[in-house]
C-alpha positions in Angstrom: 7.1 -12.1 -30.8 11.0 -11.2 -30.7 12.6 -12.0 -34.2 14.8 -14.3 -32.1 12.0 -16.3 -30.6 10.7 -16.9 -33.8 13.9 -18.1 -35.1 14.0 -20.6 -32.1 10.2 -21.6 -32.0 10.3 -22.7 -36.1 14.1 -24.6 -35.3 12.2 -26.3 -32.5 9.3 -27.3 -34.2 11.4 -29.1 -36.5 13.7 -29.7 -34.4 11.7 -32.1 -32.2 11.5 -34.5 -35.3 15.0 -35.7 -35.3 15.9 -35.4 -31.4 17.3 -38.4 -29.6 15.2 -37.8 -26.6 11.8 -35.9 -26.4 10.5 -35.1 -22.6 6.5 -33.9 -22.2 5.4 -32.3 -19.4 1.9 -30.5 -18.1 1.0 -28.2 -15.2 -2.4 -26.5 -13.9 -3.0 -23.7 -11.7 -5.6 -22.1 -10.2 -5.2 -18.8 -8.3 -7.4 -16.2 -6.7 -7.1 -12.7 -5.4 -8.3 -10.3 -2.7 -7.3 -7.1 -2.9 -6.7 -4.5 0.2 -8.8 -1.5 -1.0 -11.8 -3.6 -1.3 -12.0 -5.2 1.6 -15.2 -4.8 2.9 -16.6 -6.9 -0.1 -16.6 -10.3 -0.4 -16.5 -11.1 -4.1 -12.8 -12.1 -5.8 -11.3 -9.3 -7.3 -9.1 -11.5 -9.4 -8.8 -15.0 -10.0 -7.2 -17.6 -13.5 -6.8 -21.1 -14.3 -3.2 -21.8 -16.0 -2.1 -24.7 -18.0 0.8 -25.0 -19.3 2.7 -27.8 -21.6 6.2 -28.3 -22.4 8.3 -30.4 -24.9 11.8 -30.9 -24.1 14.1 -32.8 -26.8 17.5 -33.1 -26.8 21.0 -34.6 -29.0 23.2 -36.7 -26.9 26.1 -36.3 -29.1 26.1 -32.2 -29.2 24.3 -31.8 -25.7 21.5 -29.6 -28.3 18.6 -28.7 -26.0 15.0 -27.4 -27.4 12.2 -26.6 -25.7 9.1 -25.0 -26.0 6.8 -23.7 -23.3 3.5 -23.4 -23.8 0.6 -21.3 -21.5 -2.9 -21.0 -21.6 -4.6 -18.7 -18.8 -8.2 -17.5 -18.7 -9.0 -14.8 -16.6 -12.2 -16.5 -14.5 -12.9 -12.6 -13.0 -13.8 -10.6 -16.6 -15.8 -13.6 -18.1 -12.9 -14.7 -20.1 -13.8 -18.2 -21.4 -10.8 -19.1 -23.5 -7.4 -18.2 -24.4 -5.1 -19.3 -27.0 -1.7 -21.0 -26.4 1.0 -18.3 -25.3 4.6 -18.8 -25.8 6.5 -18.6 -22.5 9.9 -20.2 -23.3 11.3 -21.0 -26.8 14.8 -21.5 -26.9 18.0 -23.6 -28.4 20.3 -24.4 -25.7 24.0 -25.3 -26.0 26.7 -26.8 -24.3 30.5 -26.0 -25.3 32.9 -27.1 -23.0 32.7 -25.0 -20.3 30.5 -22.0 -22.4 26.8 -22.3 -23.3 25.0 -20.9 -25.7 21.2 -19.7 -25.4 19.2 -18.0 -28.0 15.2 -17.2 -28.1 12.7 -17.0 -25.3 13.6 -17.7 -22.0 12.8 -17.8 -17.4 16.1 -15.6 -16.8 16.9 -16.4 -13.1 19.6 -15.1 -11.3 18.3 -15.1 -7.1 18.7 -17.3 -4.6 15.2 -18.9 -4.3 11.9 -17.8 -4.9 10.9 -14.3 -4.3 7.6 -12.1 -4.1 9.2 -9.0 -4.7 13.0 -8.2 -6.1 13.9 -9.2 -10.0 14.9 -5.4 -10.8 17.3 -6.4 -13.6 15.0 -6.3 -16.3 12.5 -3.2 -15.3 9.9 -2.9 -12.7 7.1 -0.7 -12.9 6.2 1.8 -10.6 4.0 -0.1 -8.2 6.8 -2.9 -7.8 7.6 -6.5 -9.1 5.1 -8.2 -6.5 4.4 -12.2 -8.5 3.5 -15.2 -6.6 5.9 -18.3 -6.5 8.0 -16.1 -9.5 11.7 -16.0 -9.1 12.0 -15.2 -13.2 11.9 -12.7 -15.6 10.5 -13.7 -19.5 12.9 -12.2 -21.6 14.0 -12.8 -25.4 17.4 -12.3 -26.9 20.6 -14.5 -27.1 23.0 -15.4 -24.3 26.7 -16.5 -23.5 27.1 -18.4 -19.9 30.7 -19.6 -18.7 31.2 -21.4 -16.1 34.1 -21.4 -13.8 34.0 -24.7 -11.9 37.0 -23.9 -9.6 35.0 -21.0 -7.9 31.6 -22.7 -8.2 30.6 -19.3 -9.9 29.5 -18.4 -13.6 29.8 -15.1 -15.6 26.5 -14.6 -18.1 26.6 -12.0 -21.3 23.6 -11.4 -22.8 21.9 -9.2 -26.2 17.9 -8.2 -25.4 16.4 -7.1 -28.1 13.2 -4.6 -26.7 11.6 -4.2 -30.0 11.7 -6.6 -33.5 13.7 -3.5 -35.3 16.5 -4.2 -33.1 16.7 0.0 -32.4 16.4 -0.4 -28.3 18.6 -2.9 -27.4 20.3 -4.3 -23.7 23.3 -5.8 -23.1 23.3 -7.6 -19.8 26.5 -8.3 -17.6 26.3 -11.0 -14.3 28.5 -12.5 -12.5 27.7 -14.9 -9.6 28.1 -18.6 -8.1 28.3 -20.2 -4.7 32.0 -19.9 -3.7 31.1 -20.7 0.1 28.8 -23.7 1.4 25.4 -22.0 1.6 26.4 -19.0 0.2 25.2 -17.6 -3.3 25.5 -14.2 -4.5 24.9 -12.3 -7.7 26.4 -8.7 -9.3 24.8 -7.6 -13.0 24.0 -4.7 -15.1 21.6 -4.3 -17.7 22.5 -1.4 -20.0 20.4 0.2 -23.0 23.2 0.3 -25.6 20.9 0.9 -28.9 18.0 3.2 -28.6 15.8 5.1 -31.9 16.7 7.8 -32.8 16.1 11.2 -31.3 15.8 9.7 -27.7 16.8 11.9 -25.0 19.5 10.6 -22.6 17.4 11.2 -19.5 15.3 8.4 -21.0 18.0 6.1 -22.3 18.3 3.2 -18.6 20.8 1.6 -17.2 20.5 -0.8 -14.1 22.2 -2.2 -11.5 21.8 -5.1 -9.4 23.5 -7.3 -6.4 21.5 -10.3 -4.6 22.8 -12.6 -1.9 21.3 -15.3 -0.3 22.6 -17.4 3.0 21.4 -20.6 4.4 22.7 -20.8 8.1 20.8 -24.1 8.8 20.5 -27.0 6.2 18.3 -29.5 8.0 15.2 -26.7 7.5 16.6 -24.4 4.8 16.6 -21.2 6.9 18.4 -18.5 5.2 18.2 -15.1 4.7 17.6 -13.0 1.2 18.5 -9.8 0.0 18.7 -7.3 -3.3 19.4 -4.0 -4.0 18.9 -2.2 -7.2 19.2 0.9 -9.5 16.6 0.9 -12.3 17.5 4.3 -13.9 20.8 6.0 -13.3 19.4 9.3 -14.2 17.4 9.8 -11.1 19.7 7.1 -8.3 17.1 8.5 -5.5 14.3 8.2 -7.2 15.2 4.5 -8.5 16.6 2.3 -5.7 14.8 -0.5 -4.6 15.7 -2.9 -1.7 14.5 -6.2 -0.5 15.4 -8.2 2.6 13.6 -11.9 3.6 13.5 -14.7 5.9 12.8 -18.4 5.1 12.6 -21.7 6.6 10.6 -24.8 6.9 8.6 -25.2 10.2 7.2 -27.9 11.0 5.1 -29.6 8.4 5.0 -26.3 6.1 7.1 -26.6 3.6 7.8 -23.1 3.1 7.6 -19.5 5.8 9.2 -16.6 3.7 9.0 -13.3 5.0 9.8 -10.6 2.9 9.9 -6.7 3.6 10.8 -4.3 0.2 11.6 -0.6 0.5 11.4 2.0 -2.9 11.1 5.9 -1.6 7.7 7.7 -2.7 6.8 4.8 -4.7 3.4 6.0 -5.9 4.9 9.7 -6.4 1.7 11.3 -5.3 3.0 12.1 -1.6 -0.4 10.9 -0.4 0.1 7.7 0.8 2.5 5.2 3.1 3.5 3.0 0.5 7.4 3.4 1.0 7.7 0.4 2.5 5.4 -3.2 1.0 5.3 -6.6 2.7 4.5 -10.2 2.4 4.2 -13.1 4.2 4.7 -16.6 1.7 3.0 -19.8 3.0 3.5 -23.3 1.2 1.9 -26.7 1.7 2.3 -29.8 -0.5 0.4 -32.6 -0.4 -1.2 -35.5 -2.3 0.9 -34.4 -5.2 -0.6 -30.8 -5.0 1.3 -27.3 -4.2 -0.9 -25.1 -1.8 0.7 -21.3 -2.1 -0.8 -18.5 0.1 0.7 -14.9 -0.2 -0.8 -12.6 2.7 0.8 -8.7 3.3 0.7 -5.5 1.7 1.6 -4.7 -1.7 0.7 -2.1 -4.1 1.4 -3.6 -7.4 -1.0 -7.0 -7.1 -3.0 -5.8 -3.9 -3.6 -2.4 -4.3 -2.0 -1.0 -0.7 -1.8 2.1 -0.4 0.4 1.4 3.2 1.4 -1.5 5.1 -1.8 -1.8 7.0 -3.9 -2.4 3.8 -3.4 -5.8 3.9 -4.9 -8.4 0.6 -3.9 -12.1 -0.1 -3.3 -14.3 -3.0 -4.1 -18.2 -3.2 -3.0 -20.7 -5.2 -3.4 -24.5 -5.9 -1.1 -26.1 -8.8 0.2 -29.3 -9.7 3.0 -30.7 -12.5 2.7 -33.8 -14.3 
């Protein structure tokens, strides 16, 4: 765990004593995956059961915010029978004025909605960013956010710490907001400012991000999605990724997201199609119960090799 995480998780364990207000919360998941390059069988190639708790507590006088995230997930596929509390979020949140203050572990969020793909900020691998129902990155480190009500818009500045030694360290620049009804829009960097020594520049990253989303009709949330990034600015062709969707609510689905995302030889073998990865985004709730399903092509989670190996991804959750 990141030396600031820990600092947050012990202040928030004693924290919780003395706040004003303390909010608990649960949530269960259950997902399962099928995977394009085996899909003449008919087993599961992956599936988990998630819970998760949280305990919010906060000061009235100061604004002071705590909370701490907790996330158990077995992996039903490899036999895994139990797992032990993980720490998703842990952080001290506070309000000055118009400035707040973050510090510890923390969902950074900076789209428009929920995405499959996209969320280049903080690193992608090779194979992509492809997550169900995950428009966040888990990242530790401390963080200034200012808000600028007369534009509707907000600039963040933020330390990530890669290692406990403090030697490989980000700082992370974003502006963004909703200046125009419907409109939102984001423009950040992440840059690798502290690295240990004897690293080579060719492996010291910067990136580079702008996202913009636009909903042209209200009543069903239709709207349009897009990002473009540069993950390493020592190879630009090598390291742009873009992503373009579609959503809306037809009918009595509560959620159709198309989404197309484009990286150039994105397996580097020059033996495959997957260039370009897609997904189709399907959600139902009902009887207090969130039905996802994910169907497309993507090499990361589905193991396409091209956009005609096609997989899907299931999930039924709920929050109390």
């Amino acid at each position: 765990m990141r030396i600031l995480t820990g600092i947050a998780l012990v202040v928030c364990l004693f924290g919780t004593t003395v706040f004003a207000e303390v909010s608990m919360s649960a949530a269960g998941a259950v997902e399962f995956t099928k995977k394009a390059s085996d899909a003449s069988a008919g087993n599961v190639d992956n599936s988990f059961v998630r819970g998760e708790l949280k305990a919010k507590g906060t000061l009235e006088d100061s604004g002071l915010e705590a909370l701490i995230h907790l996330r158990s997930q077995p992996n039903l596929t490899d036999g895994t029978k139990s797992t032990p509390l993980q720490p998703r979020q842990v952080y001290l949140k506070l309000p000055v004025s118009a400035l707040e203050i973050l510090m510890g572990r923390w969902y950074d969020v900076y789209g428009p909605g929920y995405y499959y793909f996209g969320r280049y900020l903080h690193g992608v691998s090779p194979m992509g960013s492809g997550s169900m129902n995950t428009n966040y990155n888990v990242i530790d480190g401390f963080k200034l956010s200012y808000n600028i009500e007369s534009i509707k818009s907000k600039f963040q500045l933020a330390l990530l710490p890669q290692d406990m030694n403090f030697e490989d360290l980000y700082l992370m620049a974003m502006f963004g907001g909703s200046p125009v009804e419907g409109l939102k829009f984001n423009v950040g960097g992440n840059f690798e400012i502290l690295t240990p020594e004897d690293t080579p520049d060719e492996q010291i990253q910067h990136r580079a991000v702008v996202n913009a989303g636009y909903t042209f009709l209200k009543e069903t949330k239709s709207g349009f999605f897009l990002e473009a990034a540069i993950v390493d600015f020592n190879e630009v062709a090598d390291n742009t990724w873009l992503l373009f969707g579609l959503t809306t609510a037809a009918g009595w689905i509560d959620r159709v997201q198309a989404e197309i995302e484009f990286k150039s030889d994105r397996m580097m073998d020059g033996e495959n199609e997957a260039d370009l990865a897609w997904m189709i985004l399907i959600r139902k709730k009902a009887a207090g119960l969130c039905f996802d399903l994910n169907v497309g092509a993507d090499p990361k989670v589905l193991g396409s090799t091209n956009a005609g190996e096609i997989g899907g991804i299931f999930r039924v959750s709920a929050s109390f």
